[in-house]
C-alpha positions in Angstrom: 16.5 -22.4 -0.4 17.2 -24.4 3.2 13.8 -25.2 4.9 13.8 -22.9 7.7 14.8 -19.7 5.4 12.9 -16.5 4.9 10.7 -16.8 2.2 11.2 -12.9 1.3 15.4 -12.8 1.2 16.1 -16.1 1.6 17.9 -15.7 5.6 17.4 -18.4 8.4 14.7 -17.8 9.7 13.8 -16.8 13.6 11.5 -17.8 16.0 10.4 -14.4 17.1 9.0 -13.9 13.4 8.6 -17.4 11.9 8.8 -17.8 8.9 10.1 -14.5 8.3 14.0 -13.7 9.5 12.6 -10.5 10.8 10.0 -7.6 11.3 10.7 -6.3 8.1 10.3 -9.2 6.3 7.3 -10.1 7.8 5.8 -6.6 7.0 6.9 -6.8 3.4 5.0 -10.0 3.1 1.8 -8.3 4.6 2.0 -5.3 2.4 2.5 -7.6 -0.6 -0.6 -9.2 0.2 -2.7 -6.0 1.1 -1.7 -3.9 -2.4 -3.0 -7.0 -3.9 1.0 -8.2 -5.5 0.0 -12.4 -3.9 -3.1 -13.4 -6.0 -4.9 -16.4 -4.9 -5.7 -18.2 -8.6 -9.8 -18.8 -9.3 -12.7 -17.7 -11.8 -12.7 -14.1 -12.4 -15.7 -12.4 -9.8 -18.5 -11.7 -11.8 -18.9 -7.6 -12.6 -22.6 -7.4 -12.8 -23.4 -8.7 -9.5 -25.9 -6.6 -7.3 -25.3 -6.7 -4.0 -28.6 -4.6 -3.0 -26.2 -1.4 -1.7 -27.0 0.3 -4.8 -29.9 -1.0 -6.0 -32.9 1.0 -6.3 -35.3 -2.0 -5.8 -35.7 -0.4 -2.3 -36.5 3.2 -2.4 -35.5 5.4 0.5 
């Protein structure tokens, strides 16, 4: 793939939406990220963490 191409369809890019060759693109990428489909690779989150929100430590 050349340098300057969109990383989602592989077009030159533009400079209105760089990297990206257009608003589409560039949406696609965001939505990828947002439903979670780009991971960023680390230790798996602990799932008995408390946080305090639900702890009844502190009554109402």
């Amino acid at each position: 793939m050349p340098r300057d191409a969109c990383p989602i369809c592989g077009k030159p890019g533009t400079a209105d939406f760089k990297p990206f060759c257009s608003r589409g693109c560039k949406d696609r990428d965001l939505l990828q990220w947002l439903g979670e489909g780009y991971r960023v690779p680390g230790e798996p989150a602990e799932t008995n963490v408390h946080s305090g929100l639900d702890s009844h430590e502190f009554p109402d």
